[in-house]
N, C-alpha and C positions, 0 to 999 in steps of 0.2 A: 770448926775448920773442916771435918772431916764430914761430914752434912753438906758443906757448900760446894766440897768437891766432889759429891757423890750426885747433887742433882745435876751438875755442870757434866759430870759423866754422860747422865740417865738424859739426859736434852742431845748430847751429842749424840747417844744412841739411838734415839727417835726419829733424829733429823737424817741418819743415814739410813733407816727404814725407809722413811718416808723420799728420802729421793732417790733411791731406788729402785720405787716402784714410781715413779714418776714421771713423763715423757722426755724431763728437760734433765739432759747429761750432766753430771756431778760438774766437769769441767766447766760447762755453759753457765752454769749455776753460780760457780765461783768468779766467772767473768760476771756476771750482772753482777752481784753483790760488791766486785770492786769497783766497776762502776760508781755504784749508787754511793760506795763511802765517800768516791770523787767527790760526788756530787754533793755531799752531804756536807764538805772540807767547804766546800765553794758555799753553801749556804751558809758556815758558820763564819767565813771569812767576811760574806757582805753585813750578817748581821755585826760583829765586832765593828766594822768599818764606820755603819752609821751610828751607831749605839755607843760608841764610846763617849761623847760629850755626855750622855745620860749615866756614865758613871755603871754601867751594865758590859760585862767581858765573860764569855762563856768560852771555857780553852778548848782548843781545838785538839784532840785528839783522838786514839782509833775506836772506843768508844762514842763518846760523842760525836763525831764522824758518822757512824754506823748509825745511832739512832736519829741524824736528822738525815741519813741519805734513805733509810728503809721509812720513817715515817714522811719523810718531806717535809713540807711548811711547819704541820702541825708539831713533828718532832721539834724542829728548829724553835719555835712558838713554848712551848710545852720545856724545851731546856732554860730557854728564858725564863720562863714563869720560876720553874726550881732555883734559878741562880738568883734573881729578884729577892722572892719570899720564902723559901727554906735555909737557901745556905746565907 
């Protein structure tokens, strides 16, 4: 437990290095990325829409959100695949 909080630490430290020194403002930053989980809601929403006849439901939430709005399709594609064949 104490591990998995320490690198969630050490990523949060990296990423406030790294923005920065970076040209796009912490704020601005925070706006695109809510964007993109928007977006990410609205991709998991179409996928569940048409995919539920095929017995396939991937939940929407602020994780999953997140990775289908920062990878796009492929996120969206790739949570599919996990909820199919892993879980």
């Amino acid at each position: 437990m104490y591990i998995a909080g320490s690198i969630v630490v050490f990523i949060l430290l990296i990423s406030l290095l790294a923005s920065l020194s970076s040209p796009v403002k912490p704020a601005q930053l925070a706006g695109i990325l809510f964007v993109k989980v928007i977006v990410g809601t609205f991709f998991l929403f179409l996928l569940n829409s048409f995919s539920g006849d095929y017995g396939l439901h991937v939940p929407i939430n602020l994780v999953t959100s997140t990775i289908a709005g920062v990878l796009g399709i492929t996120g969206v594609a790739a949570l599919a695949v996990i909820q199919l064949w892993i879980l």
